[in-house]
N, CA, C and O atoms as CSV, one atom per row, in Angstrom:
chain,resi,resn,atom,element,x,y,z
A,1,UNK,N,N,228.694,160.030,184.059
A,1,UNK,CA,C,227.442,159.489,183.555
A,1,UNK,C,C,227.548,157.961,183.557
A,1,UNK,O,O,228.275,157.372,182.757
A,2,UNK,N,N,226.830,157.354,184.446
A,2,UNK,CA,C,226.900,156.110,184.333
A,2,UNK,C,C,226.346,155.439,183.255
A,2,UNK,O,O,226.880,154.397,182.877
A,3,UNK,N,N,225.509,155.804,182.785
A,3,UNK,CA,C,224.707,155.327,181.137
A,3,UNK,C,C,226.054,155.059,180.206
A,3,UNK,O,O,226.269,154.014,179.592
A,4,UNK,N,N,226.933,156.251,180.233
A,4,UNK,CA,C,227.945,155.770,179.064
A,4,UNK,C,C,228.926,155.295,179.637
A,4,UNK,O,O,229.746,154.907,178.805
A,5,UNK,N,N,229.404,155.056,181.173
A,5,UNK,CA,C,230.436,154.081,181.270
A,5,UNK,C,C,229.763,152.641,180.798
A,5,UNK,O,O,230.399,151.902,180.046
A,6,UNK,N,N,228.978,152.426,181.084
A,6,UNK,CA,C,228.213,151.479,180.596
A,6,UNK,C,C,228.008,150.647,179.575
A,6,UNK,O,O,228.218,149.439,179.459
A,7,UNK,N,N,227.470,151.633,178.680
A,7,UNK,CA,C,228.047,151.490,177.499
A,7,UNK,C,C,229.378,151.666,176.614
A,7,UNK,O,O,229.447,151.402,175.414
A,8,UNK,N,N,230.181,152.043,177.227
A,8,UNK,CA,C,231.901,151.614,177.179
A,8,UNK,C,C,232.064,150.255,177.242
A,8,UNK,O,O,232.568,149.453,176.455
A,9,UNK,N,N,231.452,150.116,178.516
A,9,UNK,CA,C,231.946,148.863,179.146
A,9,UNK,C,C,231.822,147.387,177.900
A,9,UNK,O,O,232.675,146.651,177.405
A,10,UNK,N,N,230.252,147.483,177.760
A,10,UNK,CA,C,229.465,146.175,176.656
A,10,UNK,C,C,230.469,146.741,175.548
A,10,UNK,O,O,231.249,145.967,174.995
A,11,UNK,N,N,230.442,147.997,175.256
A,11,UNK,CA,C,231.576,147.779,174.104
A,11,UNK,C,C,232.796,147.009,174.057
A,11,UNK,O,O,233.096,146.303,173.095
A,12,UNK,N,N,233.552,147.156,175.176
A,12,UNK,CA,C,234.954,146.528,175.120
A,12,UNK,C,C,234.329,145.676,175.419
A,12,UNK,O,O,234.152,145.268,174.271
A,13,UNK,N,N,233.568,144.704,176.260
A,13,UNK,CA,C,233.515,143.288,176.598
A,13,UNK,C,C,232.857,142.857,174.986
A,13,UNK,O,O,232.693,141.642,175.097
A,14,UNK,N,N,232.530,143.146,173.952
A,14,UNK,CA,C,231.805,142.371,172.928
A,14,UNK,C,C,233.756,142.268,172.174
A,14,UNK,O,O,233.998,141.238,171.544
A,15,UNK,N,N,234.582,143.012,172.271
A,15,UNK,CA,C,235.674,142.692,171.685
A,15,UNK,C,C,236.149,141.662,172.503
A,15,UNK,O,O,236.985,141.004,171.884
A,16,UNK,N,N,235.930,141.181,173.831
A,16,UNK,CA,C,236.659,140.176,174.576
A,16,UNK,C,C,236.063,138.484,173.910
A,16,UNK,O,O,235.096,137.814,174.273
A,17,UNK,N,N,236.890,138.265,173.050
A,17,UNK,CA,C,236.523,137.061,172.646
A,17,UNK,C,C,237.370,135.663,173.172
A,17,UNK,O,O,236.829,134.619,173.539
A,18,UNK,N,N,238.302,135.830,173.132
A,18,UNK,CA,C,239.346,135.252,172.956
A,18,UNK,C,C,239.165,134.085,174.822
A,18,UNK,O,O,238.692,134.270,175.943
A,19,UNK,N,N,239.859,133.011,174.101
A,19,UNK,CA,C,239.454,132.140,176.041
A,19,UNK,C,C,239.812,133.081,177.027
A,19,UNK,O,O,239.016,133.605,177.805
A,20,UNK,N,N,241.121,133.301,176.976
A,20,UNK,CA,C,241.874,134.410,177.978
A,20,UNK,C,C,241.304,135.159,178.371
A,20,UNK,O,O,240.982,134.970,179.544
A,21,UNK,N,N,241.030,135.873,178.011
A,21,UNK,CA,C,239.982,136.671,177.770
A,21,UNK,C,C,238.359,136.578,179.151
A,21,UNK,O,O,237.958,137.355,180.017
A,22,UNK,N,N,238.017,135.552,178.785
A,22,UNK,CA,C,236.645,135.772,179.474
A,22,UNK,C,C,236.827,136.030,180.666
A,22,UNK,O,O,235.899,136.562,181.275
A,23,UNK,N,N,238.364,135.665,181.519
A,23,UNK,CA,C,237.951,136.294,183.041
A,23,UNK,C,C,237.831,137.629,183.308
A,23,UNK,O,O,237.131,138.023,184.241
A,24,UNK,N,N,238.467,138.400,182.558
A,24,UNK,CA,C,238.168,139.864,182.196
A,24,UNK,C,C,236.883,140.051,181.716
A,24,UNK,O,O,236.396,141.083,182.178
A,25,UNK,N,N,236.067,139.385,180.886
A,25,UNK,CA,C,235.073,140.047,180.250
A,25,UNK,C,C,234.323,139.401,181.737
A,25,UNK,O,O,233.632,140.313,182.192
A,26,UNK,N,N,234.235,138.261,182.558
A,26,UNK,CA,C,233.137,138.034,183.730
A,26,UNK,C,C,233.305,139.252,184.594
A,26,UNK,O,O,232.340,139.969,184.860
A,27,UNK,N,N,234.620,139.517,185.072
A,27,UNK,CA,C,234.708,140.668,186.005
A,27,UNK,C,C,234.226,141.806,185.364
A,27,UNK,O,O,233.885,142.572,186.266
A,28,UNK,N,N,233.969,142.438,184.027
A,28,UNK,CA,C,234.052,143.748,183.639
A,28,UNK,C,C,232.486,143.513,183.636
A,28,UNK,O,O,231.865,144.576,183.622
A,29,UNK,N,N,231.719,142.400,183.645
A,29,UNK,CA,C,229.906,142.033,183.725
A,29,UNK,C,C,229.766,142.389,185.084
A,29,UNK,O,O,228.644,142.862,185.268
A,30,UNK,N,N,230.419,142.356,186.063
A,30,UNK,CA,C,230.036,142.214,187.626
A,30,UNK,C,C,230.272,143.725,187.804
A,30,UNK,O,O,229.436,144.201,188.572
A,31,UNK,N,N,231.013,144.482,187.406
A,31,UNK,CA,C,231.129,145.910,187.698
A,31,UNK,C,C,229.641,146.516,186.703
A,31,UNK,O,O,228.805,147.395,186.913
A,32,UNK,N,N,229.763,145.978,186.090
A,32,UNK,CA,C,228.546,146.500,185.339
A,32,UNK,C,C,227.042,146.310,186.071
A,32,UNK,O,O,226.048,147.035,186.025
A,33,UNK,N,N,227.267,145.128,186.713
A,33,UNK,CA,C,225.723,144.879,187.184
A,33,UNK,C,C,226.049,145.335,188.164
A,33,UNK,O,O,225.061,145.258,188.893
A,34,UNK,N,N,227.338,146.073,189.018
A,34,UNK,CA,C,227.445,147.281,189.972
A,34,UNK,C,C,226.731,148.316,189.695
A,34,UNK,O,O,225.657,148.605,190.222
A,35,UNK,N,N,227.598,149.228,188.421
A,35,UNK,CA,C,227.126,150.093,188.403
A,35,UNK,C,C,225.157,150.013,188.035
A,35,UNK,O,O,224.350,150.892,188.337
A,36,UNK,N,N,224.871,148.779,187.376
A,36,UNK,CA,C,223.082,149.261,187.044
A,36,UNK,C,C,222.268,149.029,188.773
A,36,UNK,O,O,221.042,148.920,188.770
A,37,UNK,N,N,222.772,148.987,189.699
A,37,UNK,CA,C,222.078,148.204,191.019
A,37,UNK,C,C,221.683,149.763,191.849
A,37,UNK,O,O,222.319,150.817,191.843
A,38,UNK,N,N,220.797,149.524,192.315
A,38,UNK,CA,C,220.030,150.479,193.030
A,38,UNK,C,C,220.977,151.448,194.297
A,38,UNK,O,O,220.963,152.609,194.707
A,39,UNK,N,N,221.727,150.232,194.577
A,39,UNK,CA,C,222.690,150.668,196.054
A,39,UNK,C,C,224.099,151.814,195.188
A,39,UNK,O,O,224.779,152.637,195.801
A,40,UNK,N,N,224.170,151.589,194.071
A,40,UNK,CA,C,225.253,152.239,193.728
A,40,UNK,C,C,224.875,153.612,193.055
A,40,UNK,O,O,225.588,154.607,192.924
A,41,UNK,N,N,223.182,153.356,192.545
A,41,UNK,CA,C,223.158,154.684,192.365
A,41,UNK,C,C,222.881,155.446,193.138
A,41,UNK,O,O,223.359,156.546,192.862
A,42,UNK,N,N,222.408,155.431,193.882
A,42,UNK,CA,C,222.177,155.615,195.278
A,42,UNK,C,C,222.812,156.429,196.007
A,42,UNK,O,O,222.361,157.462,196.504
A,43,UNK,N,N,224.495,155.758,196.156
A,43,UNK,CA,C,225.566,156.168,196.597
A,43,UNK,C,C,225.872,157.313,195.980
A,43,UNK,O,O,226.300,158.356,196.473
A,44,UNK,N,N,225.536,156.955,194.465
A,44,UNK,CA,C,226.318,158.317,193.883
A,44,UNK,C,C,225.510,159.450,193.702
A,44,UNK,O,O,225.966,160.528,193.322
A,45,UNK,N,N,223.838,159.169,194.067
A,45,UNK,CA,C,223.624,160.563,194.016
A,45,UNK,C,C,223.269,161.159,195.549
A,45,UNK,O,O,222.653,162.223,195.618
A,46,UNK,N,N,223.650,160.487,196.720
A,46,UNK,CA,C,224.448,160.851,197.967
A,46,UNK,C,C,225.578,161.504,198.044
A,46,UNK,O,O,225.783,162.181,199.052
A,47,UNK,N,N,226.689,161.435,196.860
A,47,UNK,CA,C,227.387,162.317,196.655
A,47,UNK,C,C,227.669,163.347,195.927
A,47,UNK,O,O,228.648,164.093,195.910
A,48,UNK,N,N,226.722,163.314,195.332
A,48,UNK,CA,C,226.691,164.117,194.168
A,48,UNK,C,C,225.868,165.043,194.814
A,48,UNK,O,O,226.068,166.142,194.296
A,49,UNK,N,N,224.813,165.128,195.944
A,49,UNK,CA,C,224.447,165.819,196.520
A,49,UNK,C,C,225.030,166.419,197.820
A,49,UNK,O,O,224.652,167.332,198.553
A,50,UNK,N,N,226.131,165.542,197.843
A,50,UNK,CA,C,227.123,165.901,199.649
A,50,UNK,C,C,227.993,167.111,198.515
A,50,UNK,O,O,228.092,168.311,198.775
A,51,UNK,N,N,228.354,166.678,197.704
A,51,UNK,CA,C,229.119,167.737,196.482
A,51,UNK,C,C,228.799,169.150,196.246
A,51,UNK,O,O,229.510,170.155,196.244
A,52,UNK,N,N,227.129,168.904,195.982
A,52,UNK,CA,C,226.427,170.415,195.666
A,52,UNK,C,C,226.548,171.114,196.934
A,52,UNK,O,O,227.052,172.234,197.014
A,53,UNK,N,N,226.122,170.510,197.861
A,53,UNK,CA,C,226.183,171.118,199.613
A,53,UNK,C,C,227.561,171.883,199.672
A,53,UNK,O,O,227.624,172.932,200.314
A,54,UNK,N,N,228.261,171.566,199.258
A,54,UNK,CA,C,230.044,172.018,199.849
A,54,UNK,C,C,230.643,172.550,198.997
A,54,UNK,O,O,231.841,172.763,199.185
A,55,UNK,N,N,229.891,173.030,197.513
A,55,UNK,CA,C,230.408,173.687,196.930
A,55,UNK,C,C,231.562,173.452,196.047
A,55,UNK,O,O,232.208,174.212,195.326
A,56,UNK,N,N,231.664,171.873,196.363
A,56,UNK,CA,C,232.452,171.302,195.180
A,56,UNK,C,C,232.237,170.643,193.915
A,56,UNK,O,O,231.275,169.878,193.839
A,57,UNK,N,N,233.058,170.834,192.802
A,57,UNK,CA,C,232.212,170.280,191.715
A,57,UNK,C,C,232.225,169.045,191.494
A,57,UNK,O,O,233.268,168.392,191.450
A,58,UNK,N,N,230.925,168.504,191.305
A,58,UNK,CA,C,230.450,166.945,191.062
A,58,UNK,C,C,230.425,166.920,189.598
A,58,UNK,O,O,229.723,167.637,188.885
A,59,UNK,N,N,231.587,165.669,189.066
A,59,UNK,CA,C,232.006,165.486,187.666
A,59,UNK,C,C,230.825,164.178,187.507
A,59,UNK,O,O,231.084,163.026,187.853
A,60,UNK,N,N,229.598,164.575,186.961
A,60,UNK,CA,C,228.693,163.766,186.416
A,60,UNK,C,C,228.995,162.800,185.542
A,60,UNK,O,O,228.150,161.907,185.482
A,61,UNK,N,N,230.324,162.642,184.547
A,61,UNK,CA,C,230.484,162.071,183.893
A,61,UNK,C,C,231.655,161.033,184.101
A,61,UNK,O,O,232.208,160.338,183.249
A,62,UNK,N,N,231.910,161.120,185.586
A,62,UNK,CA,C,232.835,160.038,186.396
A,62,UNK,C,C,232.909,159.022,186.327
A,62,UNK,O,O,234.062,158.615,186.473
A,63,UNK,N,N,231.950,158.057,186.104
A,63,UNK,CA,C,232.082,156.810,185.733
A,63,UNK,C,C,232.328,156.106,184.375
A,63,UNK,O,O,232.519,154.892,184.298
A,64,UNK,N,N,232.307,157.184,182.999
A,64,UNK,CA,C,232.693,157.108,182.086
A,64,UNK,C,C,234.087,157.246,181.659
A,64,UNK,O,O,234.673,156.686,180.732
A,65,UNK,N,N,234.593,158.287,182.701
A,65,UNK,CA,C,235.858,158.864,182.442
A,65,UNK,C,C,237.251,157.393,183.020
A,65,UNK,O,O,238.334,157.009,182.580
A,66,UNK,N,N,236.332,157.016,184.219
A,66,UNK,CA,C,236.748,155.942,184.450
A,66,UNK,C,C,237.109,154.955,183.650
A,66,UNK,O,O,238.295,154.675,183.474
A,67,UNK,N,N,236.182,154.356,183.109
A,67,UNK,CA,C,235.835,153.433,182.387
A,67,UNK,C,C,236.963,153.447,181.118
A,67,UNK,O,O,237.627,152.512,180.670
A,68,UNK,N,N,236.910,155.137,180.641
A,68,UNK,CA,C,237.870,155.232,179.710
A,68,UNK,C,C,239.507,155.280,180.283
A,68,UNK,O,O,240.448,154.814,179.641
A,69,UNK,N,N,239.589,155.721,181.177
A,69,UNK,CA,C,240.714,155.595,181.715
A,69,UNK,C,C,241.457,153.956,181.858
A,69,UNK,O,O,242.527,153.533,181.421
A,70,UNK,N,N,240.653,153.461,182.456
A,70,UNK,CA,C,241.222,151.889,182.875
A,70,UNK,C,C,240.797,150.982,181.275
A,70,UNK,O,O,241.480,149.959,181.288
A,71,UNK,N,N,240.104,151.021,180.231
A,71,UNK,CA,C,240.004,150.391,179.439
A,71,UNK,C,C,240.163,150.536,178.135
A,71,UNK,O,O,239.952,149.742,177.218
A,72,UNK,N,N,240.790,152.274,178.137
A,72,UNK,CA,C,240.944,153.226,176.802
A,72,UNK,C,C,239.724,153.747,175.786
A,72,UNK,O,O,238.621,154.017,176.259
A,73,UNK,N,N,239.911,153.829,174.814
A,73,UNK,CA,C,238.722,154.310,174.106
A,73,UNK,C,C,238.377,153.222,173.510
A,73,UNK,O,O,239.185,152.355,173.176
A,74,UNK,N,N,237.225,153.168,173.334
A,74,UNK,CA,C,236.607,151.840,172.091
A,74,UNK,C,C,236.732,151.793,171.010
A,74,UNK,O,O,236.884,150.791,170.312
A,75,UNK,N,N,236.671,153.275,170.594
A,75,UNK,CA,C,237.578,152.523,169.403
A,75,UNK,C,C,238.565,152.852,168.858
A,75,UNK,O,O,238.478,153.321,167.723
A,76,UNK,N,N,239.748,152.719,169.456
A,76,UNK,CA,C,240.894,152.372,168.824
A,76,UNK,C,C,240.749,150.526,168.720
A,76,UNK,O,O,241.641,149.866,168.190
């Protein structure tokens, strides 16, 4: 679900305060205005439909799982 990687994301970037910090919080804005852009959703529901075709399962909630993966949970 891209809605809640999303909102993962603004979560951890509102904890990025610190100077150090902001080149991580600019890059984690640019994936974000990835994922909200027309071409990416696009892509993914090109696959999400190449998925249904072939009988494999399309994990709808992939970009969250992501998100949690590479940035942990919010709140710890």
């Amino acid at each position: 679900d891209t809605d809640r990687a999303l909102v993962l994301l603004e979560e951890y970037c509102k904890k990025l305060r610190k100077p150090e910090e902001q080149q991580l919080k600019k890059a984690i804005r640019k994936v974000m205005g990835i994922f909200k852009s027309s071409l990416f959703q696009a892509l993914l529901g090109s696959l999400t439909k190449k998925a249904t075709r072939h009988g494999t399962t399309s994990h709808p909630a992939l970009p969250a799982a992501v998100a949690y993966d590479v940035l942990g949970d919010p709140k710890d």
